[in-house]
Backbone as a ProteinNet text record, in pm:
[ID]
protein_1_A
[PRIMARY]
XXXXXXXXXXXXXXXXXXXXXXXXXXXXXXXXXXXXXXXXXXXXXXXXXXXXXXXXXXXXXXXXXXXXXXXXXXXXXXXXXXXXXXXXXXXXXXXXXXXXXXXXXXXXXXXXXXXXXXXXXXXXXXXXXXXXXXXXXXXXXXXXXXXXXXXXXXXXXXXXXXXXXXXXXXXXXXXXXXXXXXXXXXXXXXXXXXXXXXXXXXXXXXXXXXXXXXXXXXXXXXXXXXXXXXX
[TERTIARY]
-3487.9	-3507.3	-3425.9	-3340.2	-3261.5	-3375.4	-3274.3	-3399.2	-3327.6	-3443.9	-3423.4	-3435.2	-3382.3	-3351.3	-3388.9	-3517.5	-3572.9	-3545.5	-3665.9	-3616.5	-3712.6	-3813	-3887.8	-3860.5	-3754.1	-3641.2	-3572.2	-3490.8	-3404.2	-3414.1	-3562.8	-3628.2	-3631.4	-3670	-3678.5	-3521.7	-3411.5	-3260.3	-3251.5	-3171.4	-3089	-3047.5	-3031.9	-2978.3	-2810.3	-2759.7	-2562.1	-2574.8	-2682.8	-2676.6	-2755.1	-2842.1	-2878.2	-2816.8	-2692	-2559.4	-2504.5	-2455	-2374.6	-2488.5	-2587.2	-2625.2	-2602.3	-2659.2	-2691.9	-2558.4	-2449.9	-2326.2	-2281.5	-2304.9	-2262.6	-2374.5	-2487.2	-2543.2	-2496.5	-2429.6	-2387	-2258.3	-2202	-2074.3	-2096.6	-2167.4	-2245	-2285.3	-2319.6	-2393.4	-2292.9	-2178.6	-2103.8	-1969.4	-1947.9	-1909.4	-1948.3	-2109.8	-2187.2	-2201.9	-2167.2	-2149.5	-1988.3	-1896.3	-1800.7	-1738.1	-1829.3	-1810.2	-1906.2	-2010.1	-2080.6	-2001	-1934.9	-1843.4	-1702.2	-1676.2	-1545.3	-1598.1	-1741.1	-1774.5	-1771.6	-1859.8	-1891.3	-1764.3	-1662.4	-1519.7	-1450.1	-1460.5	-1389.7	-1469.7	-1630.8	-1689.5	-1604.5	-1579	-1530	-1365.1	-1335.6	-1179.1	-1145	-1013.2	-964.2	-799	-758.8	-598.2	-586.9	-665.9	-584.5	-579.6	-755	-700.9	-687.4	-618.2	-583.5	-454.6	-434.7	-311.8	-347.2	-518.3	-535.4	-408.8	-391	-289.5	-383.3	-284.6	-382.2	-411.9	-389.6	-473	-606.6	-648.6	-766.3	-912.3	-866.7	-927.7	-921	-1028.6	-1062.7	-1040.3	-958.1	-916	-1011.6	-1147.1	-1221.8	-1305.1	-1268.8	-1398.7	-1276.1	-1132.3	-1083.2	-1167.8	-1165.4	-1222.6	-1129.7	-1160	-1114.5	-1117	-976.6	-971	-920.3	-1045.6	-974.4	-923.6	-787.3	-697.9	-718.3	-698.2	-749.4	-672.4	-734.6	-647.2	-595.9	-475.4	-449.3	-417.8	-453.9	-475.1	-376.8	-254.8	-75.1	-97.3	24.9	59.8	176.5	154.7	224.3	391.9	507.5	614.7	689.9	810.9	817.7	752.7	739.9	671.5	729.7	688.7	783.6	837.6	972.2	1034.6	1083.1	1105.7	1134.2	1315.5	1305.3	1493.8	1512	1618.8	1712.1	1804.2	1798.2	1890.2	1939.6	2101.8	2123.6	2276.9	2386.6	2492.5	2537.9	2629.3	2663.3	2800.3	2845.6	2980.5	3107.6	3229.1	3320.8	3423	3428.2	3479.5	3628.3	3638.5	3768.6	3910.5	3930.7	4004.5	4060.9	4000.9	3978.3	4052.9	4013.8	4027.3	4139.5	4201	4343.8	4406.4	4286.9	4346.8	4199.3	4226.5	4083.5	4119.5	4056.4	4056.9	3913.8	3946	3852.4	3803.5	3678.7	3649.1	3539.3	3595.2	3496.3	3517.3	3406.7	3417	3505.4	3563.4	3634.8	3570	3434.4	3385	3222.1	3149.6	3041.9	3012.3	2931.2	2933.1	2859.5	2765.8	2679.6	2732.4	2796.3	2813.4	2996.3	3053.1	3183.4	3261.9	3167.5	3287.4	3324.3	3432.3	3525.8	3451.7	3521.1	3413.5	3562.9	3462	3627.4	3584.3	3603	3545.6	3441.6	3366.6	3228.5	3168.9	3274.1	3249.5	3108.7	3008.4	2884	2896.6	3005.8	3014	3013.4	3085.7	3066	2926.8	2929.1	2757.4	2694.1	2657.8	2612.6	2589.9	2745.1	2752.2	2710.1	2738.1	2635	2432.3	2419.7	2313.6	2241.9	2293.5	2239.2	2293.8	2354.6	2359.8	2231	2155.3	2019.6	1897.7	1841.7	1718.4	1602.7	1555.4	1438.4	1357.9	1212.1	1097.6	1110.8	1198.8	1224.1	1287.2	1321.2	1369.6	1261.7	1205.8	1109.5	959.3	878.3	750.4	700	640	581.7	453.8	430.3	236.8	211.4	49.1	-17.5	-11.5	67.9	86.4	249.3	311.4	446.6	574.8	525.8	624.6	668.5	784.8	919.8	880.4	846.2	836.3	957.4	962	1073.6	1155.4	1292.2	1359.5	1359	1383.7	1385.8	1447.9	1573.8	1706.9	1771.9	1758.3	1829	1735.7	1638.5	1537.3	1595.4	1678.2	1739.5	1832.8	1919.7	1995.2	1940.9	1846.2	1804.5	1834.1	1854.4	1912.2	2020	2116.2	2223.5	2238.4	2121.5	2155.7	2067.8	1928.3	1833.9	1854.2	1838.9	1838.6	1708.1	1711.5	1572.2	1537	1565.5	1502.4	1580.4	1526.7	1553.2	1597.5	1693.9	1716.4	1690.4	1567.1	1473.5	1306.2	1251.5	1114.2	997.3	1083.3	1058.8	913.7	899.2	817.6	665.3	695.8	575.8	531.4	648.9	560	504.6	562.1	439.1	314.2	311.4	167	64.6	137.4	69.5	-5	64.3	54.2	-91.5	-152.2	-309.9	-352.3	-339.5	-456.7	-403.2	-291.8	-235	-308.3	-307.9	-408.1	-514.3	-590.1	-719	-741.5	-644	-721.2	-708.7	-608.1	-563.7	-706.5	-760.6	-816.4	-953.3	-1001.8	-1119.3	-1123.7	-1023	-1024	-1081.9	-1022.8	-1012.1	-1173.3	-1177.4	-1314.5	-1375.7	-1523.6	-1525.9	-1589.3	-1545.6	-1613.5	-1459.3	-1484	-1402.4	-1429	-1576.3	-1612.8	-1554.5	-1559.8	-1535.8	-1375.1	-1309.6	-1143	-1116.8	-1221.4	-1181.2	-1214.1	-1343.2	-1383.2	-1256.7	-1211.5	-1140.1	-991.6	-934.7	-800.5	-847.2	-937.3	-986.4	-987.5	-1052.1	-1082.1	-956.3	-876.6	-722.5	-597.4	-606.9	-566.4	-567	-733.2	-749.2	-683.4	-752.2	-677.9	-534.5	-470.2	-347.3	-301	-319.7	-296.7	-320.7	-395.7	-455.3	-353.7	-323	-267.1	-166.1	-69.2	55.5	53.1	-23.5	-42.2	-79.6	-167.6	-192.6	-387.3	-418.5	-558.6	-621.6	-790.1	-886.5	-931	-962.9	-1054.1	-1139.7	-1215.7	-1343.4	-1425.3	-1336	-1371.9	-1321.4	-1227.8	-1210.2	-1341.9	-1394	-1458.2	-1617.2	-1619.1	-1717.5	-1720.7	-1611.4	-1631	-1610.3	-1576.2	-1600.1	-1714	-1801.1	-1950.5	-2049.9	-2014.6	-2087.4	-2026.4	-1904.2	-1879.9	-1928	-1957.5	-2026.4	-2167.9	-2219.1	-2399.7	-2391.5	-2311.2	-2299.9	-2250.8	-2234	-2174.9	-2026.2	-1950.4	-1865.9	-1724	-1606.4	-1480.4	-1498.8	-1419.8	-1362.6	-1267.7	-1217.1	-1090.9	-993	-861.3	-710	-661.9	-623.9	-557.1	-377	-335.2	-178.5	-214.3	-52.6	-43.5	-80.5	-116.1	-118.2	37.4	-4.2	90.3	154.5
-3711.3	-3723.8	-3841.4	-3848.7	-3925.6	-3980.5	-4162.9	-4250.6	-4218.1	-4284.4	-4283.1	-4434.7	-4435.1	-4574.8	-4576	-4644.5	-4629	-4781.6	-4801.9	-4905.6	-4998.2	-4964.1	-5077.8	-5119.9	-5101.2	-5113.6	-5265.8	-5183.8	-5224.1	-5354.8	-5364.1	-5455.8	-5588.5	-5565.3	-5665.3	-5750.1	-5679.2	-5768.9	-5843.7	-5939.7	-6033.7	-5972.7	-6013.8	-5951	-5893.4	-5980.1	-5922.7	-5779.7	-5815	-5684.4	-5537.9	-5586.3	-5504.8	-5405.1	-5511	-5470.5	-5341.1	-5411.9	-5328.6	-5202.2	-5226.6	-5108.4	-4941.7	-5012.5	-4929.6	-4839.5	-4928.7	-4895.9	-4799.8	-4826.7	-4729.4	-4612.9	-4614.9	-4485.6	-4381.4	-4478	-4351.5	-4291.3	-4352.6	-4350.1	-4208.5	-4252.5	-4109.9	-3992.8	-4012.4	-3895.2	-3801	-3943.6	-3790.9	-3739.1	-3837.4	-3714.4	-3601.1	-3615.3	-3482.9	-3469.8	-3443.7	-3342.7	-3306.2	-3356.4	-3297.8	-3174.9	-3244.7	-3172.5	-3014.6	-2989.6	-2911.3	-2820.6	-2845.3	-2817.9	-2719.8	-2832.3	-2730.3	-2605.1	-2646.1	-2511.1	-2394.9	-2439	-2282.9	-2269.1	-2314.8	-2256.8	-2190.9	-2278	-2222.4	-2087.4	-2054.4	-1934.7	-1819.1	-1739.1	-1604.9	-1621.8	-1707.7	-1726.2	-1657.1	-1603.8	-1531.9	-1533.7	-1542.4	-1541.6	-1439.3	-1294.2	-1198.9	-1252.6	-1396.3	-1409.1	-1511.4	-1609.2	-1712.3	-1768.1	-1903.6	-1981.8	-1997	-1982.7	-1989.4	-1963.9	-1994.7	-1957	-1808.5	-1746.1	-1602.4	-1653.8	-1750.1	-1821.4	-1913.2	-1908.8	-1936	-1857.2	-1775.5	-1653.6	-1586	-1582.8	-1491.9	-1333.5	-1318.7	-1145.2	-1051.1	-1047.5	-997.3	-968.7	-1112.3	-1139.7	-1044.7	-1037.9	-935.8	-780.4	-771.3	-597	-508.7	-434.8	-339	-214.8	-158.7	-45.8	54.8	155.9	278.6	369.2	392	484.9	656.8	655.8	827.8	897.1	1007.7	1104.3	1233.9	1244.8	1323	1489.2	1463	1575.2	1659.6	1571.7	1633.3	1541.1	1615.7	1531.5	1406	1334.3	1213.3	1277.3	1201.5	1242.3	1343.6	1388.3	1491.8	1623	1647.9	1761.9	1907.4	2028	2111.5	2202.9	2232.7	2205.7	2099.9	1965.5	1882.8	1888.4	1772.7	1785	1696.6	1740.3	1699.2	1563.7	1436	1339.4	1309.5	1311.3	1277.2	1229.8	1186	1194.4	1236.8	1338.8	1446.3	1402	1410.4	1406.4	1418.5	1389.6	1447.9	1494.5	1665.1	1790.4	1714.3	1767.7	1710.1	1729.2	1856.9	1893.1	1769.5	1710.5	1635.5	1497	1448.3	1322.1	1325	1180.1	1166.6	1120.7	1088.6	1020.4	1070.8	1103	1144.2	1058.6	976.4	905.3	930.9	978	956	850.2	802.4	709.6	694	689.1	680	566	501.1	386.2	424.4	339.3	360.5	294.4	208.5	167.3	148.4	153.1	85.1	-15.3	-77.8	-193.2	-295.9	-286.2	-311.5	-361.3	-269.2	-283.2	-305.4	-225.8	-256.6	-141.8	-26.6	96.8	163.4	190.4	281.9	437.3	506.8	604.8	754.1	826.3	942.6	1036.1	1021.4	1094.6	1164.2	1277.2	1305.6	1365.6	1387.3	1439.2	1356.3	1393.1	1342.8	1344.3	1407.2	1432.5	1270.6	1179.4	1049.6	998.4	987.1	939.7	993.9	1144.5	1236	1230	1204.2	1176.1	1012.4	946.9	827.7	843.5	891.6	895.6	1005.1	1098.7	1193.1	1120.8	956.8	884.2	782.4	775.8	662.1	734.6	701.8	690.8	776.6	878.3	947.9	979.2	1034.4	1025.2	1148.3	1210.7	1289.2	1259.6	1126.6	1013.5	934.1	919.7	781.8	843.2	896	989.8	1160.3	1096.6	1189.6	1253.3	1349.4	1376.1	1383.9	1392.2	1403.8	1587.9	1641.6	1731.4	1765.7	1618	1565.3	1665.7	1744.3	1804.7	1675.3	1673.9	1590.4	1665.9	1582.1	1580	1651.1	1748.3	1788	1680.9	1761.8	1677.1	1685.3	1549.5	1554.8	1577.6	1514.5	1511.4	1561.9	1667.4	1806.1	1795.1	1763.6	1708.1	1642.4	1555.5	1428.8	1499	1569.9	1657.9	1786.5	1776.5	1898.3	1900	1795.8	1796.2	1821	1840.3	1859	2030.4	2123.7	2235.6	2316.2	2231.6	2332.3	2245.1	2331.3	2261.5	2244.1	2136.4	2036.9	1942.9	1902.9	1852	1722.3	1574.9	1487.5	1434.6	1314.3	1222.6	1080.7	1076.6	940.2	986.4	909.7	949.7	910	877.1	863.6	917.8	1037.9	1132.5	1094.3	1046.7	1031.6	898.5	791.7	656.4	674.5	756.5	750.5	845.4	931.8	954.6	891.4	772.2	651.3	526.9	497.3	472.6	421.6	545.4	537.9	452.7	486.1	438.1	299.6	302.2	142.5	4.1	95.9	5.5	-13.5	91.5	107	15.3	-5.2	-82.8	-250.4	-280	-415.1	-430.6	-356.5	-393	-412.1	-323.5	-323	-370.1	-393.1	-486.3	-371	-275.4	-145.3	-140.2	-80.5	-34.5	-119.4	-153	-237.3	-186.6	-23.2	-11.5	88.1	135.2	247.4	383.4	388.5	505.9	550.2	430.1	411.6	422.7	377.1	420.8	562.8	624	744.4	836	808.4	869.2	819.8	726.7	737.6	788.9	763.3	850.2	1001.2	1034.5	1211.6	1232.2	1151.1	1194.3	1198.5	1085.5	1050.8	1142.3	1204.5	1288.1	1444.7	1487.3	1559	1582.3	1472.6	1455.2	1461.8	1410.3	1397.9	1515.8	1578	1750.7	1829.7	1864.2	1911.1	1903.8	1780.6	1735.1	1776.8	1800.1	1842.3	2001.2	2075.9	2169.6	2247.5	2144.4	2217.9	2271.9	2212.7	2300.6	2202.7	2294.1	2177.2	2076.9	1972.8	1899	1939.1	1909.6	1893.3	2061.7	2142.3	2292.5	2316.1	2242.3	2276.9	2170.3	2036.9	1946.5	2055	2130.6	2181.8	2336.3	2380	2495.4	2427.1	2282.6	2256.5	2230.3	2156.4	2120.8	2224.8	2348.9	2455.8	2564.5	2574.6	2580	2541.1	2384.5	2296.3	2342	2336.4	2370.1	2523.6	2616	2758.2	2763.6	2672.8	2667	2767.3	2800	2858.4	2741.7	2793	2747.6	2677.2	2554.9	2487.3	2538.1	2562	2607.7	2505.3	2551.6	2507.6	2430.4	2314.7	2238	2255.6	2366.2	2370.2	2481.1	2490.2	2598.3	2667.3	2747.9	2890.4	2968.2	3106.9	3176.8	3252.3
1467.4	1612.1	1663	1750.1	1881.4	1897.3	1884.4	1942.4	2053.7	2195.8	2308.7	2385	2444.3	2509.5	2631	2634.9	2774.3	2828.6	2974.4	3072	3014.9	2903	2881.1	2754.4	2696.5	2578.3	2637.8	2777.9	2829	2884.1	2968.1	3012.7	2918.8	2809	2685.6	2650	2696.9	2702.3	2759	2758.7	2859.2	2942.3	3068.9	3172.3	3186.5	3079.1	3077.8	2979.4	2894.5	2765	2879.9	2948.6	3026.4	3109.7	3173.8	3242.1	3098.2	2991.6	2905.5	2913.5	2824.8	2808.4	2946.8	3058.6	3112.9	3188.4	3168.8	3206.3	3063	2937.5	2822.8	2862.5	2915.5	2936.9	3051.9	3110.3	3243.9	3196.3	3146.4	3065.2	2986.5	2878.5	2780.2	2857.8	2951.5	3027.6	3115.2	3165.6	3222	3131.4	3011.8	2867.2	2851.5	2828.2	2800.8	2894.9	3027.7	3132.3	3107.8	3082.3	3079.5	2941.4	2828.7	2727.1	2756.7	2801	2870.2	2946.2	3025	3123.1	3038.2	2985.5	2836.9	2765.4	2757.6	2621	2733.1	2808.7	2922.3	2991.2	2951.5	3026.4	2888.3	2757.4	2644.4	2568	2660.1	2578.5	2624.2	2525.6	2594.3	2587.2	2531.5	2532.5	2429.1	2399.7	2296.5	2305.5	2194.3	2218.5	2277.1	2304.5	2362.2	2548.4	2590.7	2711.3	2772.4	2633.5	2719.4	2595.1	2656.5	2523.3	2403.3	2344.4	2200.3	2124.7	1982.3	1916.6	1845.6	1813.4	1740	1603.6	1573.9	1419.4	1441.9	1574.6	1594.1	1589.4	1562.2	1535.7	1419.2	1340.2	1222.4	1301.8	1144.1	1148.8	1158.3	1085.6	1115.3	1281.2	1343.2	1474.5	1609.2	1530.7	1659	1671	1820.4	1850.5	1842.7	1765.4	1704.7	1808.6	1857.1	1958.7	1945.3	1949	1860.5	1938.9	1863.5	1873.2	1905.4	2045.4	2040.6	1937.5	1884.6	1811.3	1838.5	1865.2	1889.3	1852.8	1658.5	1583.2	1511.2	1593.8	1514.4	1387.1	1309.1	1188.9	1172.4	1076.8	1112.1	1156.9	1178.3	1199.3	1295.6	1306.3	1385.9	1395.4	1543.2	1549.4	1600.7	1504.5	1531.3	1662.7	1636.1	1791.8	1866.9	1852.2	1901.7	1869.5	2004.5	1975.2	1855.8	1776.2	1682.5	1689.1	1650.5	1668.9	1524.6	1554.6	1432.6	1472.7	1366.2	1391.6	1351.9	1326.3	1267.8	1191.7	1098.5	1024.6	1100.1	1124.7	1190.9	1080.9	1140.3	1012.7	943.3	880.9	751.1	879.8	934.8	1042.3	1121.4	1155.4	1305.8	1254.5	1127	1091	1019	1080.7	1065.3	927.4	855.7	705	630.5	512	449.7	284	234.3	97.8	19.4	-63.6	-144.7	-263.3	-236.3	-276.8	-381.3	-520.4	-626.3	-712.8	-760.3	-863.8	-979.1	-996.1	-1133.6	-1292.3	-1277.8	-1322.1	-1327.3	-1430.1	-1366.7	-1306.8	-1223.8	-1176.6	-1237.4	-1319.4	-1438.4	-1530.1	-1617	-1766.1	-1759.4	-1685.1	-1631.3	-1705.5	-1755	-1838.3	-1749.8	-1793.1	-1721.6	-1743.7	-1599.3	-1571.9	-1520.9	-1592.6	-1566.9	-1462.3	-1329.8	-1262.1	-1248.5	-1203.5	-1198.8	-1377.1	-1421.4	-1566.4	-1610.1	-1640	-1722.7	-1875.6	-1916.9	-2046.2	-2133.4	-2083	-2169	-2196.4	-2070.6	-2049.2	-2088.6	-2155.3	-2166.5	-2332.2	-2410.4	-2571	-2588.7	-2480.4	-2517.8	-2541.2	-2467.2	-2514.5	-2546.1	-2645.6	-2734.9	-2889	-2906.1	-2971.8	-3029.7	-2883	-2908.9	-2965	-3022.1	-3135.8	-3005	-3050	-2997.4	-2976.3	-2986.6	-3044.8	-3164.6	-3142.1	-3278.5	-3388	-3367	-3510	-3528.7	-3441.7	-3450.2	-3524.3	-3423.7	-3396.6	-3522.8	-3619.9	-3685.7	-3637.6	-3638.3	-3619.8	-3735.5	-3728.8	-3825.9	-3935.2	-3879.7	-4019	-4099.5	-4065.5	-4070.8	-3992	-3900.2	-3812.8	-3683.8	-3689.8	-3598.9	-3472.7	-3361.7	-3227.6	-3153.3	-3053.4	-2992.9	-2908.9	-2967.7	-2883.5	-2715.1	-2662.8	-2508.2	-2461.1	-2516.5	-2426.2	-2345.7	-2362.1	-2291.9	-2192.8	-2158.8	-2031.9	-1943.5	-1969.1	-1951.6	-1797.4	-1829.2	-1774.8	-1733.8	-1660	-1587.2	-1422.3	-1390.6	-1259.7	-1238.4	-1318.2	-1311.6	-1350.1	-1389.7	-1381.5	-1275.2	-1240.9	-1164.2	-1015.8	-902.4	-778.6	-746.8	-669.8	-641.5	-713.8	-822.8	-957.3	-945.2	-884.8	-881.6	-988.4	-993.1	-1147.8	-1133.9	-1042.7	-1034	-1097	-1099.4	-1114	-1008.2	-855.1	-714.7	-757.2	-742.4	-733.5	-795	-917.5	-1018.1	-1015.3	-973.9	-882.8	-781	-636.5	-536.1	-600.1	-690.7	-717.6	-766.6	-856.3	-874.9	-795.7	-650.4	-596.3	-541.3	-513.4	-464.4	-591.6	-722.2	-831.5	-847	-848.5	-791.1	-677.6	-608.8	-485.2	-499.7	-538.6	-580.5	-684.7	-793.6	-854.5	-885.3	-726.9	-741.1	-645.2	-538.6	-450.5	-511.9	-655.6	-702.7	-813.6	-890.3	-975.2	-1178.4	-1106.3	-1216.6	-1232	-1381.9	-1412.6	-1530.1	-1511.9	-1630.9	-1755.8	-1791.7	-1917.6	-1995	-2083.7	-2117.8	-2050.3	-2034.6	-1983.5	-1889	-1761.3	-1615.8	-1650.6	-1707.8	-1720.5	-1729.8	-1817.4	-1842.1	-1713.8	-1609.5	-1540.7	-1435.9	-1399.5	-1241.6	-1335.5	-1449.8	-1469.9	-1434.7	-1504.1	-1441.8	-1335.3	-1242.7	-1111.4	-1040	-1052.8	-994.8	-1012.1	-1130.7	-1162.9	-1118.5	-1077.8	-1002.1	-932.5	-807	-667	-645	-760.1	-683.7	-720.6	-818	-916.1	-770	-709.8	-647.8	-448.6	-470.1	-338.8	-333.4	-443.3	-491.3	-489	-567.2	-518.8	-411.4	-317.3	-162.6	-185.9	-331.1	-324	-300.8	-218.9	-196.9	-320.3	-294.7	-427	-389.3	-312.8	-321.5	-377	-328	-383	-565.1	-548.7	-685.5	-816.7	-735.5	-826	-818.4	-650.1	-694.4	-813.4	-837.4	-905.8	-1075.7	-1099.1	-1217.6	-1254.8	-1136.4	-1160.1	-1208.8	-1139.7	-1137.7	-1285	-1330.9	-1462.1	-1572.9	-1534	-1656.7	-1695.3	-1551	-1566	-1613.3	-1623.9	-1624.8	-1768.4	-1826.8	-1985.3	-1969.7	-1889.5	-1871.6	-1898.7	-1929.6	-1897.6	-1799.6	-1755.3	-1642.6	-1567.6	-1461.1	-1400.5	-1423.9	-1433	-1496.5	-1344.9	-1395.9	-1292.9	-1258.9	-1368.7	-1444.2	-1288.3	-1218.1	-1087.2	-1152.1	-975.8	-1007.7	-997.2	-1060.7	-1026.5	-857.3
[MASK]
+++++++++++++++++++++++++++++++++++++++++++++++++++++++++++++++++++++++++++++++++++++++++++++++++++++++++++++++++++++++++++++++++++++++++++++++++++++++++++++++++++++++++++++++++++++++++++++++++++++++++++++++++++++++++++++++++++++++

């Protein structure tokens, strides 16, 4: 409890301390009228409506304003006009050079035009899992290689593995944000589940229809349904 300083406190001073005091109390009083005065002008302030800096404000305490939806899908929508810049035809242009490395830029070998064939006997030279990799009833693992070079005979068939990192992606986040699973069990259950989903997303089929026709397989002592496409 605030002591309080009354006049029969005050009374008990010398008459100059009397002076001080009572002059530091009026003093105090219209502080706390002025500090009074600041809060009920600074309530309700927000960087969105006044000079605050926006780091005065916890990320959480902003209002959150939701976005009508409009129900299209992300990106262009079909029918819209076309922007692009278009090539100007071989015809038109006054000098045409063609321009290919003569080297790697890396390693610095010389490179014989689009031919893959060097690159190609280089590495059907390096060690495989069919040199390396026995199973257990001593049969040699197939070779890959010829894998290696499939983009170069089927169309569509990328020669990055773009594809199979963004599917990773989600279980990626997921598990920086949660900090993975803490048993073996729990590893085994979200690789399954993740796997699902993204099996499933790729193909265009429901999960949630397909997790329910495994559930109902299991209790039915029946087969599971195949996650491999359909035909």
């Amino acid at each position: 409890m605030e002591p309080v300083v009354t006049e029969e406190i005050i009374a008990c001073q010398p008459p100059q301390s009397q002076a001080i005091i009572r002059l530091l109390l009026a003093r105090i009083a219209e502080l706390e009228a002025k500090v009074q005065q600041l809060q009920r002008q600074a309530k309700g302030k927000t960087p969105q409506n006044s000079s605050l800096p926006p780091s005065s404000q916890h990320p959480h305490a902003r209002p959150q304003r939701p976005k009508p939806k409009s129900g299209k899908k992300r990106g262009g929508q079909p029918g819209h006009a076309k922007h692009e810049r278009p090539l100007i035809p071989t015809e038109e242009c006054n000098h045409v050079e063609s321009c290919k490395p003569e080297e790697c830029r890396r390693c610095g070998t010389k490179l014989s035009g689009n031919d893959p064939q060097p690159l190609r006997h280089q590495v059907w030279g390096l060690p495989t899992q069919e040199h390396l990799n026995i199973d257990e009833t001593g049969t040699k693992e197939a070779n890959g290689k010829a894998w290696l070079w499939t983009f170069l005979r089927r169309q569509g068939v990328e020669p990055t593995n773009n594809a199979g990192e963004r599917s990773l992606r989600h279980a990626v986040i997921w598990r920086k944000l949660s900090f993975g699973a803490q048993s073996s069990a729990g590893s085994r259950f979200v690789e399954t589940m993740l796997t699902v989903i993204e099996t499933c997303r790729q193909q265009g089929r429901n999960v949630f229809a397909f997790l329910t026709n495994a559930v109902e397989a299991h209790l039915a002592h029946q087969s599971a349904p195949s996650l491999l496409p359909r035909a």
